[in-house]
C-alpha positions in Angstrom: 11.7 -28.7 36.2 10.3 -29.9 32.9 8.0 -27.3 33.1 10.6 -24.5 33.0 10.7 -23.0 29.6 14.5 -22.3 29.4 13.9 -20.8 25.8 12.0 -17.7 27.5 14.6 -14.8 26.9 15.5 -16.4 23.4 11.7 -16.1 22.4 11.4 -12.7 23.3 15.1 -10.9 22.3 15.1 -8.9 18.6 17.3 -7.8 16.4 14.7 -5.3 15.3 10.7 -3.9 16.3 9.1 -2.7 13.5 6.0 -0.9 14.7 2.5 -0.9 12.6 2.5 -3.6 9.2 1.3 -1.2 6.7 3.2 -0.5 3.3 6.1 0.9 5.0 6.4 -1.7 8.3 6.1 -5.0 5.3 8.5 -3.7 3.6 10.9 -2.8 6.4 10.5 -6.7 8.1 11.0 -7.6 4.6 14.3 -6.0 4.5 15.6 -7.0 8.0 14.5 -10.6 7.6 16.0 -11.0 4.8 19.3 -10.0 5.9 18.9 -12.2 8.5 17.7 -10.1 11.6 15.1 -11.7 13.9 12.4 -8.9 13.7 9.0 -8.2 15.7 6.2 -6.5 14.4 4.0 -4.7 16.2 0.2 -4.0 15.0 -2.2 -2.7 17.0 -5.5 -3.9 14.8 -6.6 -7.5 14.5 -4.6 -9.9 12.4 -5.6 -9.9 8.8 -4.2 -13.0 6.2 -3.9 -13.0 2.7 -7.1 -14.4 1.6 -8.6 -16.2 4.2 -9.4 -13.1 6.1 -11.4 -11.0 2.6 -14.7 -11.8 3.8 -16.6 -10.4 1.0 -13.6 -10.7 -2.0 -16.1 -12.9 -4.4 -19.5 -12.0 -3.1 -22.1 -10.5 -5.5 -23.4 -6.9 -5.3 -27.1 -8.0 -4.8 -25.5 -10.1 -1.5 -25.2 -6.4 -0.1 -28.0 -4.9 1.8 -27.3 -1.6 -0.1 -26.2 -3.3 -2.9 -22.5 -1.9 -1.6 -23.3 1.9 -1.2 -23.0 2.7 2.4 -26.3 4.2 4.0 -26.7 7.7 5.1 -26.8 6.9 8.6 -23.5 5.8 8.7 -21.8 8.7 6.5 -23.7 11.2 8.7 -22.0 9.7 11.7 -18.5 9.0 9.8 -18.3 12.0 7.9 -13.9 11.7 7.3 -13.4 8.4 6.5 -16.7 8.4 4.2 -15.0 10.6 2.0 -12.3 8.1 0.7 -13.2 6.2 -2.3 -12.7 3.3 -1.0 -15.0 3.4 2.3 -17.8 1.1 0.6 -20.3 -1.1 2.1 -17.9 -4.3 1.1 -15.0 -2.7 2.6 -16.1 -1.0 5.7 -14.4 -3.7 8.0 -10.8 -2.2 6.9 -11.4 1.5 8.1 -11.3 2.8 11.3 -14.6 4.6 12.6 -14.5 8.7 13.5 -16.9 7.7 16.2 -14.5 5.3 18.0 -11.3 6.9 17.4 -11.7 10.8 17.0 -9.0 13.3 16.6 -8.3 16.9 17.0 -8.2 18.9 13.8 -6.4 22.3 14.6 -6.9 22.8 10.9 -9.4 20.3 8.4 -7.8 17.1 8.1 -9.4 13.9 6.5 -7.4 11.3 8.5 -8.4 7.6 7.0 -7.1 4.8 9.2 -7.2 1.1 8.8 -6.0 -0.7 12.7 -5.0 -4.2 10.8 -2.2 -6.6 9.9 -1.4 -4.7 6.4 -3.1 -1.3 7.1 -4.4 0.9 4.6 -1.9 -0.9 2.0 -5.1 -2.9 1.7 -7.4 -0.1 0.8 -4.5 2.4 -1.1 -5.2 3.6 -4.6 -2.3 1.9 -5.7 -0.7 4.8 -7.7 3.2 4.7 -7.6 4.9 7.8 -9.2 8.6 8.3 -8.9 9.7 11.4 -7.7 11.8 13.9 -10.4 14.0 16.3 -9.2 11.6 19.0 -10.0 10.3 17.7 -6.6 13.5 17.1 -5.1 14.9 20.7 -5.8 11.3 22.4 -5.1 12.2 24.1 -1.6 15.5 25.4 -3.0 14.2 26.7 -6.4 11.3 28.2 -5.4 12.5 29.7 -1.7 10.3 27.5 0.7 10.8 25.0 3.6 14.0 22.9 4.1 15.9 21.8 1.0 15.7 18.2 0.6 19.2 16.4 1.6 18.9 14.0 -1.1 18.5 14.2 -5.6 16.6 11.8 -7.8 19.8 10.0 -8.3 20.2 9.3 -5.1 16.7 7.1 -4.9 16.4 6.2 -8.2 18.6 2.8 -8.0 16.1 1.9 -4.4 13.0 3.0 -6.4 13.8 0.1 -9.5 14.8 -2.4 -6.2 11.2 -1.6 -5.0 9.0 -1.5 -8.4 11.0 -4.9 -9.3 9.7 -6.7 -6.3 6.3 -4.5 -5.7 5.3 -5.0 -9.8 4.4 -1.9 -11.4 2.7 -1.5 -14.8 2.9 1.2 -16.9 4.3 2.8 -19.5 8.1 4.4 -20.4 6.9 7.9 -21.6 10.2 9.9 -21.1 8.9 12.6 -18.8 11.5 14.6 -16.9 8.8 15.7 -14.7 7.8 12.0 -13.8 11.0 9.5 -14.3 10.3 6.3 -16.1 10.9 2.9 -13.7 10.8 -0.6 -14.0 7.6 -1.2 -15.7 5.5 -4.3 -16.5 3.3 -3.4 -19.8 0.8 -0.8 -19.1 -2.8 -1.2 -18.9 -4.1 0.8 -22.3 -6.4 3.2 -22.5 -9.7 3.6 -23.1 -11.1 4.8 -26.7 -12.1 8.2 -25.2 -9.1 8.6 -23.1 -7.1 7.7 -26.6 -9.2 10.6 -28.2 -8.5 13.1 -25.4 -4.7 12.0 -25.3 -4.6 12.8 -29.2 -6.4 15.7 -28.9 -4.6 17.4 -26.4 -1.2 16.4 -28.2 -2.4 17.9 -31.0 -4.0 21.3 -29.5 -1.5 21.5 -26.6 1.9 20.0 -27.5 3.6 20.3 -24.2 0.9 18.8 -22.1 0.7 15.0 -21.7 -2.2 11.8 -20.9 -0.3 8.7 -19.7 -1.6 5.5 -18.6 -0.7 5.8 -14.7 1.8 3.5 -13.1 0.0 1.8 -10.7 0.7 -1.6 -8.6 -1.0 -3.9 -10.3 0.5 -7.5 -11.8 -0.1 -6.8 -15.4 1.8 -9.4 -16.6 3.8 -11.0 -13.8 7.5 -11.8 -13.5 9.0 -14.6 -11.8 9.4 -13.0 -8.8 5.8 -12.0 -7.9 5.3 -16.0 -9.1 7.7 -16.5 -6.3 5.6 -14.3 -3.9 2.8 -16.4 -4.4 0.6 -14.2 -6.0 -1.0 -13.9 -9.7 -2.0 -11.5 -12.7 -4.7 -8.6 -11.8 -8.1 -9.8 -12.9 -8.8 -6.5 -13.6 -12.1 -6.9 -11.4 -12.4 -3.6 -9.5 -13.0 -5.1 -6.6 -9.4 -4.0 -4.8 -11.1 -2.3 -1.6 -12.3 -6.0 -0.7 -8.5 -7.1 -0.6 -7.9 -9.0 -3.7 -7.0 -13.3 -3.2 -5.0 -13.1 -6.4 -2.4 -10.6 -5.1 -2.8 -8.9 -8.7 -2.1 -5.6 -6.7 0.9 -4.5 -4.1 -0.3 -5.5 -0.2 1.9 -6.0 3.2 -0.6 -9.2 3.0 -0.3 -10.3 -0.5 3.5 -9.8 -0.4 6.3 -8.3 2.1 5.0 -10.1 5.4 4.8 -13.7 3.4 8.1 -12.9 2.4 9.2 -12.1 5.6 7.1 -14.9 7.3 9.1 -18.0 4.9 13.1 -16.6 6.0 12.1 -17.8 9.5 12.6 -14.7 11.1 9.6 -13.0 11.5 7.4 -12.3 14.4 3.9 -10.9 13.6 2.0 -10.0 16.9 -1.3 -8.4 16.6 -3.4 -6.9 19.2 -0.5 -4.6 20.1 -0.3 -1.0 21.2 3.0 0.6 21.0 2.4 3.7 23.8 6.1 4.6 23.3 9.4 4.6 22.4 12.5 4.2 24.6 16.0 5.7 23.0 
């Protein structure tokens, strides 16, 4: 009898499966274990932790056989995923290979994958635009698709909920066509991107060079403090998976969060073949 584990069903009963731990699965275990459901995440790559699992974060170009360019062997034999930026000798170990996993493309596709804890949200550009209703209203105004149910002002209180948390920099430039958020200072722009941004204000008035809003801890707040993670270092080195947390990861931020309510179940390792309703 003492080997009877009595806690069995208890263990394995959620309030909620999230399925993959990308961008969108951090942020919704975020958001159920925070409001106290006991949630399961599903991820069918390896596990992946914030820093101790960024293998080559703070090693030196000449400690790369190819110096970090990825040899023409491989892009011959991985033609999709070498086209992303971000498929570099230091970062190869985050993307999934078109050998191992191909796909049917009834039309050309480049689909870039990454089977881990965290995803691609470890490998995204990191650009984070809001949405204006000249998107919104697009299927309506110009007489394609399905109308969108929803406005700007509908999302735009949830967009400042997420940039508060996420930590976006940039810069309030009073754009109709891309809605100013909540922004930590910008990074500035170059002296020749200054030039070209003058020029083209002065030459072409309605036309407009903005430093992009991107997820990266400019200057954080408290609450990235409270996440555990620190300023950008401005290294260019993001692909590796950056042990400051100066940019926006499932690793560097949700799944923590998640992790410290209590309520979070992380498996790996896990293949969700379907869905019963």
């Amino acid at each position: 009898m003492a080997n009877l584990n009595i806690d069995s069903a208890k263990q394995r009963t959620f309030d909620a499966i999230v399925v993959g731990s990308g961008i969108s699965g951090g942020w919704a275990a975020k958001e159920l274990t925070e409001k106290g459901l006991k949630t399961l995440v599903l991820e069918r790559g390896r596990d992946v932790k914030h820093n101790r699992d960024y293998p080559t974060t703070n090693k030196m170009p000449y400690e790369f056989e190819h110096r970090g360019q990825v040899p023409l062997e491989i892009r011959e034999k991985e033609p999709v995923v070498s086209r992303c930026y971000a498929f570099r000798e230091d970062a190869m170990h985050f993307f999934v290979r078109d050998s191992e996993h191909p796909y049917v493309q009834e039309k050309p596709f480049d689909w870039i994958r990454g089977y881990q804890v965290g995803g691609k949200s470890l490998l995204w550009a990191r650009q984070t635009q809001r949405w204006s209703d000249l998107d919104f209203e697009g299927p309506a105004r110009d007489g394609f698709a399905v109308d969108w149910p929803i406005r700007y002002k509908d999302l735009a209180p949830w967009y400042s909920y997420v940039e508060k948390f996420a930590g976006i920099s940039g810069n309030s430039d009073g754009l109709a066509e891309l809605p100013d958020g909540e922004f930590l200072p910008p990074y500035p722009l170059n002296s020749v991107e200054d030039y070209f941004r003058r020029q083209l204000k002065t030459h072409y008035g309605n036309r407009h060079v903005i430093s992009a809003r991107c997820a990266h801890l400019s200057k954080p707040s408290q609450i990235h403090f409270d996440q555990g993670r620190a300023q950008c270092q401005n290294r260019t080195l993001c692909q590796r998976g950056c042990p400051f947390g100066g940019y926006f990861s499932s690793n560097a931020s949700t799944l923590p969060w998640a992790e410290r309510t209590g309520n979070l179940t992380l498996r790996p390792f896990s293949v969700v073949e379907s869905v019963i309703y």
